[in-house]
C-alpha angles and dihedrals in degrees: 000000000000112000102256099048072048093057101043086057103052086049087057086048102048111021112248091263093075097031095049087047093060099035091061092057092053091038089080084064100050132266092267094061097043093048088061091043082051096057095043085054085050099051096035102100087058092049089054093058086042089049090040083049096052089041087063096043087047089050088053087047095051086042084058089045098049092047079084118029088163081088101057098037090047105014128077127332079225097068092038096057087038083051083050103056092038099061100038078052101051090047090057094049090051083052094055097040086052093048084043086055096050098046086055091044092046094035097068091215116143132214140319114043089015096149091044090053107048087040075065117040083047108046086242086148088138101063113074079051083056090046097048090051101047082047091052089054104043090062090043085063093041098058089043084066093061095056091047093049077055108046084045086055092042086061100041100249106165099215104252090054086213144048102250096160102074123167122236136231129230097213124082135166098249096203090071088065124120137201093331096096099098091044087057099052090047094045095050091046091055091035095055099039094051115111120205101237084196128040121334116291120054126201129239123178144192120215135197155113121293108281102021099111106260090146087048103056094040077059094057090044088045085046099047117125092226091046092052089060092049110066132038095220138032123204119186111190122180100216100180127177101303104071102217110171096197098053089048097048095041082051091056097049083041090053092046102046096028083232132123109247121222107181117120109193116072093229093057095047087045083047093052091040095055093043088056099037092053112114100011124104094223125187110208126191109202098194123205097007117177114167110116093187108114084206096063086052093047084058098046096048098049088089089050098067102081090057106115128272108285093028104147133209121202124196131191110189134154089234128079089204097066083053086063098038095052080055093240117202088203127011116198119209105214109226127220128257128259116241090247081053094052094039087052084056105044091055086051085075102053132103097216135037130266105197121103089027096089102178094058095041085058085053096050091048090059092054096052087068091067092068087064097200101325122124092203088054088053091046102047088045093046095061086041085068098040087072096053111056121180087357104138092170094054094042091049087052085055090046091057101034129093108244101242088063092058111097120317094214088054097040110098086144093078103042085049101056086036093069095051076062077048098066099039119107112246082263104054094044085053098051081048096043088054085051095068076075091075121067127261110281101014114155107244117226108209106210085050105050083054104049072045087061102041090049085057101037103243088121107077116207117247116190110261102022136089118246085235103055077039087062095042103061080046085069095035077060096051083043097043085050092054088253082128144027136212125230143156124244135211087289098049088251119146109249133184125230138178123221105256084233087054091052094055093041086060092040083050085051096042108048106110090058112027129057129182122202118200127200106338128173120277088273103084107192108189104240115237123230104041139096108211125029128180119184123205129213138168086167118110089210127125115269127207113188125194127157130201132231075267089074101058101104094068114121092168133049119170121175106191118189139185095195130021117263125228126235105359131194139200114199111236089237097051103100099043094068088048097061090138094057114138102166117029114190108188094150120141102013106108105258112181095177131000129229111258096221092100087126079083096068099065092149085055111132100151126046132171133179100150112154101027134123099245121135101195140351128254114253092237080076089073084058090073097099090168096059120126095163134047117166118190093161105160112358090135092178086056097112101163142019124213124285085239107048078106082081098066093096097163094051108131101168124036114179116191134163113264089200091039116111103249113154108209132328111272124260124304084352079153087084095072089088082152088067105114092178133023114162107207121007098205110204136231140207097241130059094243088069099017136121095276088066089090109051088105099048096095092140097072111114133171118039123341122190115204110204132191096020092149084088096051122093135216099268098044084052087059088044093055083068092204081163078083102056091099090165108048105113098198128007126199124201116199122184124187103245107246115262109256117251094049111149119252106249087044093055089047099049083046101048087046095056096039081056087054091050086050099054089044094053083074105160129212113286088241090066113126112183125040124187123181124196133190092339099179093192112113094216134055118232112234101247085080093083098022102151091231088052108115092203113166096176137013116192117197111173122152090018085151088172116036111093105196142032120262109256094252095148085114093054097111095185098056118118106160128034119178120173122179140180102009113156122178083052108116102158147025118212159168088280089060091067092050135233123297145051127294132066115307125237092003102185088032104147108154133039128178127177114184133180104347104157101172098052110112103168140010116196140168118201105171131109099225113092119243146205091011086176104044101137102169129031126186129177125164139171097015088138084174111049116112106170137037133165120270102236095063083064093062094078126111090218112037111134116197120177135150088028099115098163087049097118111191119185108155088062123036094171090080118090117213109205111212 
């Protein structure tokens, strides 16, 4: 096609306004230039599927690679530095694809051409050049792969450069073990005296993190005196990480007849096992098991079950969830050692004694505190000292050294946690790999890490889920493979940490894209080639904070902060050299006013500026069409968000203060149906920002706090359809107490039509926790003790005008009840515990009763029995209550105080405290 026949066409195809447009731009440059700009903008949309196509073949180059990262952490500097550009590459051409993305979705163009058109209306000339070049590279790399697939070949390098798939023994040598002793003899009793309650073999297994002594202490169990008695044959099978169920089934028929096996098929070798297992009660340790396919297990087992009745199968494995596949009647969680523990084994594997030589006991001793808990990490440090005896010096490097810097030919530690990366799918050792972000014990929140992964694409859509539950099933598997570990903190509340040893190992995986900064001065300078940065702080110092055009390839930037810092800047220019920024992390810096250059940040999906100083948000922050998460906790001077935010259509999570001082939502907020959690919906006194906002928002799940509702009346509170919010978890539903001095015909036609809002904000049947707060109705609608509500805790506190208690003794759910500062309620009654027969607040547990200074008695009449289950009782500053029911006083931990006309007679133990 000659240029100018070129040139004709793409004026037919596009209209001579946008062709004209672009050509004279190129024309600067010469026809002939433009006429070649013009073809690559022709032909782009066919080099994007070409460059989306290689992008897929490159990922599945970097997923081969990563399923051994021995060789790149031992092997060549080649394929390091090779590692290294593909996946930097492969980040920037996701990059370009994404921005790519965004200019076709904001453009409104519609197919074909879509790509061509928008490159045009827009001015985009340079990006089919940027597309032809990341595609040009890609296959470079690509084809560098190859030669180094070659030259490893030529010199005989198996791929997986070691042998990481090593068999186990069954024998030990019992006197080197250490602090297990106790566990054994609790594991066997139970073992042993366990009966099948089908067929004839049952499962134990023993779970725990690589390193931590699972086949050791199946070899103290295989090895027990009374296990020995018990059973007429004894199998030992090493499984590993390649589930073969061939090899595994011939290993076992090898371990029971002491003979090799030759068969080939799988039937044949299951028909000779069950012939040969038949009439012995057999015992079989399958060590280092890791399918988690209850199929494969189905298969295996099928030979096992002509054992005879009591036969036993024991499993060790790194996954929980084999533990659940294989069917377990007791799974046993293997616990870490003390540091006495670790220090007693690591001087088992010296060659020279330690006592008597107490500066470099108290060395060792130190060290000892590296292993954290894990057998393998005291023995490897143990013979790393046995090599260097009297030397202070050495013993002090080791001392001061990461363990995976200490010698490669000594370091076992490292080959064994790396196959439990190994075994996770591209996705999960992503979603490790972001979490070397994070400090050593931090304690992990689930719902956040996980906002933290979908804003930076780890979590892949599946029809029928939601990117969130799909996440978190991403961190249940981290948790299920010992990645991470469940505690309880100072409030009793379930955390989530990650093994020092796990976290450098993620930080070791992760090098060549995440950095971590600790502690810096108050002038915090962004760091250049990286994608994700955290910073760390425990300093109350100012912070400015300014990037470079270095810096443009950062897609993460996490501040994490122990304090609040005072007085912090953003530099004006800081968000023009972070274009690529997917997740933005400013809590806790002192921020006073933001920067309203937010329209840079086009590729933004997680935001965060909780526990600043900020009073409202610049409107460039309604430009980020890609958001899913905006957190605003705490930030009690925030009064107003944008007019716009309407815009954020893709917004998911929106995170506000309940206590904060927001006025009213902003304007047709109602528009935001993709929103899964919002914390408070604050409303206002026009429709526009009123209660009926949010009707379409069916999606919202989790707790909702409805503010303002004293200028809601009683229709806008049907049309809020509440009735559909099957996922909310707990409502709360706050009102602003009448001024005094109202007339008396005003405060009745107020608190009738305030009954009328209250029996309209019916919520979804499925709602679990209910908090009202300053009602200032005088009567209860009657969903509140509907017989199909699941109500676990109902919260009334500032009810001024309600004079009795609503009848809940039928809700069989209920667990908690707290009512405050009601005070026209002078008595508690029969009617309180309901009609009917049948005990009355059956899963009661918890019962609080505060600053009701107008009760005067409390008294059950009825026959039935009721709160069975009331475990704790509190009632304080009641100064006119004279009387209670006597069952409320049997409680170990009933607390009464401020209650001095409380007269108790039937039980003179309890103290009253006046």
């Amino acid at each position: 096609m000659g240029e100018s026949s070129f040139v004709s066409e793409l004026v037919t195809k596009f209209g001579s306004t946008l062709f004209n447009s672009a050509l004279d731009r190129l024309a600067s440059f010469g026809i002939s230039y433009a006429c070649d700009e013009l073809k690559l903008i022709w032909d782009v949309d066919d080099e994007l599927r070409k460059l989306q196509r290689t992008m897929l073949k490159v990922q599945d180059l970097v997923d081969h690679v990563e399923c051994c990262p021995l060789r790149l952490m031992w092997g060549s500097k080649a394929w390091k530095l090779w590692f290294t550009d593909l996946k930097k590459l492969s980040y920037d051409a996701d990059s370009l694809v994404d921005y790519i993305s965004l200019q076709i979705s904001t453009s409104g163009s519609a197919r074909p051409a879509k790509l061509r058109k928008t490159i045009l209306s827009s001015f985009e000339i340079k990006l089919p050049h940027e597309i032809n070049v990341l595609q040009i590279k890609l296959e470079s790399l690509a084809r560098e792969m190859k030669s180094l697939l070659k030259i490893e070949k030529m010199k005989g390098m198996s791929p997986h450069c070691h042998n990481i798939l090593s068999s186990t023994s069954s024998l030990i040598d019992d006197r080197k073990v250490v602090g297990r002793a106790t566990d054994i003899q609790h594991f066997v009793f139970d073992f042993l005296n366990h009966e099948p309650k089908m067929g004839n073999f049952s499962v134990a297994s023993i779970v725990g993190m690589a390193g931590i002594g699972k086949t050791t202490f199946a070899r103290l169990i295989y090895d027990d005196t009374s296990v020995n008695k018990s059973f007429d044959k004894k199998m030992w099978v090493s499984v590993s990480m390649k589930f073969d169920l061939i090899r595994i089934t011939k290993s076992i028929l090898e371990a029971l007849t002491g003979n090799s096996c030759t068969l080939s098929d799988l039937n044949s070798v299951q028909v000779l096992l069950q012939h040969v297992i038949r009439g012995f009660k057999f015992l079989l340790v399958l060590d280092d098991y890791w399918s988690e396919n209850q199929d494969d297990w189905d298969v295996l087992s099928l030979p096992l079950r002509f054992g005879c009745e009591g036969s036993k199968v024991i499993i060790t494995t790194r996954s929980a969830k084999v533990s659940t596949a294989v069917k377990s009647f007791k799974t046993y969680n293997l616990k870490h050692l003390s540091d006495d523990e670790c220090w007693d084994l690591m001087k088992q594997k010296m060659f020279f004694p330690v006592e008597g030589q107490e500066y470099l006991e108290s060395i060792g001793r130190e060290i000892s505190k590296k292993c954290k808990g894990l057998p393998l990490a005291a023995e490897m440090l143990g013979s790393l000292l046995s090599n260097s005896e009297c030397a202070e010096n050495e013993w002090h490097c080791i001392l001061k050294s990461k363990l995976w810097d200490l010698p490669q030919e000594k370091n076992d530690l490292f080959t064994v946690l790396m196959l439990s990366y190994l075994h996770l799918s591209p996705q999960l050792q992503k979603c490790f790999a972001y979490c070397s972000l994070f400090p050593q014990n931090h304690e992990f929140e689930v719902e956040e890490l996980v906002l933290l992964w979908m804003a930076e694409g780890f979590i892949q859509p599946v029809e029928g889920w939601r990117l969130e539950d799909l996440g978190r099933r991403c961190f249940n598997d981290l948790y299920s493979r010992s990645f991470l570990q469940a505690a309880k903190n100072s409030r009793n509340q379930i955390i989530y940490k990650m093994h020092d040893l796990i976290h450098d190992m993620a930080q070791l995986i992760s090098a060549d894209i995440c950095f971590q900064v600790m502690n810096m001065s108050d002038c915090y300078p962004l760091f250049g080639d990286t994608y994700h940065l955290s910073m760390l702080r425990d300093s109350m110092q100012p912070i400015h904070l300014r990037a470079s055009q270095e810096n443009k390839k950062l897609r993460t930037f996490l501040m994490i902060s122990k304090r609040s810092a005072q007085a912090g800047q953003l530099n004006n220019e800081l968000f023009a050299h972070l274009k690529f920024l997917r997740v933005l992390d400013l809590s806790r810096i002192g921020l006073t006013e933001l920067i309203d250059s937010f329209d840079h940040l086009k590729f933004l999906r997680y935001l965060n500026l909780s526990e600043n100083h900020i009073s409202m948000l610049p409107k460039s922050v309604c430009t980020l069409m890609a958001l899913q998460t905006l957190k605003l906790k705490n930030c009690h001077q925030l009064h107003e968000l944008p007019e716009d935010t309407k815009n954020l259509s893709d917004l998911r999570h929106l995170d506000l203060d309940i206590k904060g001082q927001l006025i009213a939502m902003p304007p047709h907020f109602g528009r935001l149906t993709n929103l899964q959690s919002l914390s408070a919906f604050i409303v206002g006194i026009r429709e526009e920002n009123g209660v009926t906002q949010i009707r379409n928002m069916d999606l919202l799940r989790g707790s909702l706090c409805i503010k303002n509702l004293q200028v809601v009346n009683g229709l806008d509170a049907t049309r809020a359809k509440l009735h559909n919010k099957a996922f909310l978890d707990k409502l709360e539903l706050q009102w602003v107490p009448l001024t005094s001095g109202a007339q008396q015909d005003t405060l009745r036609q107020t608190q009738n039509e305030q009954c009328r809002v209250l029996s309209n904000l019916r919520p979804h049947e499925n709602l679990k926790e209910l908090l009202i707060d300053n009602y200032c109705g005088a009567l209860y609608p009657r969903w509140f003790c509907e017989s199909n509500r699941k109500f676990t805790s109902i919260h009334l506190q500032g009810l001024k005008y309600c004079a009795s208690l609503p009848p809940l003794g039928q809700l069989h759910c209920l667990k908690s009840f707290y009512i405050s500062d009601m005070p026209l309620l002078e008595s508690i009654g029969d009617t309180f515990y309901g009609t009917g027969n049948g005990m009355k607040f059956l899963s009661l547990v918890s019962f609080e009763v505060r600053s009701m200074t107008g009760l005067l008695s409390w008294v059950y009449t009825a026959t039935f029995a009721s709160m069975p289950l009331l475990n704790t009782f509190t009632i304080h500053d009641c100064p006119n209550l004279t009387s209670i029911p006597a069952n409320l006083m049997s409680h170990d931990n009933s607390n009464i105080s401020g209650c001095s006309n409380l007269q108790i007679t039937t039980l003179p133990s309890i103290e009253v405290i006046s």
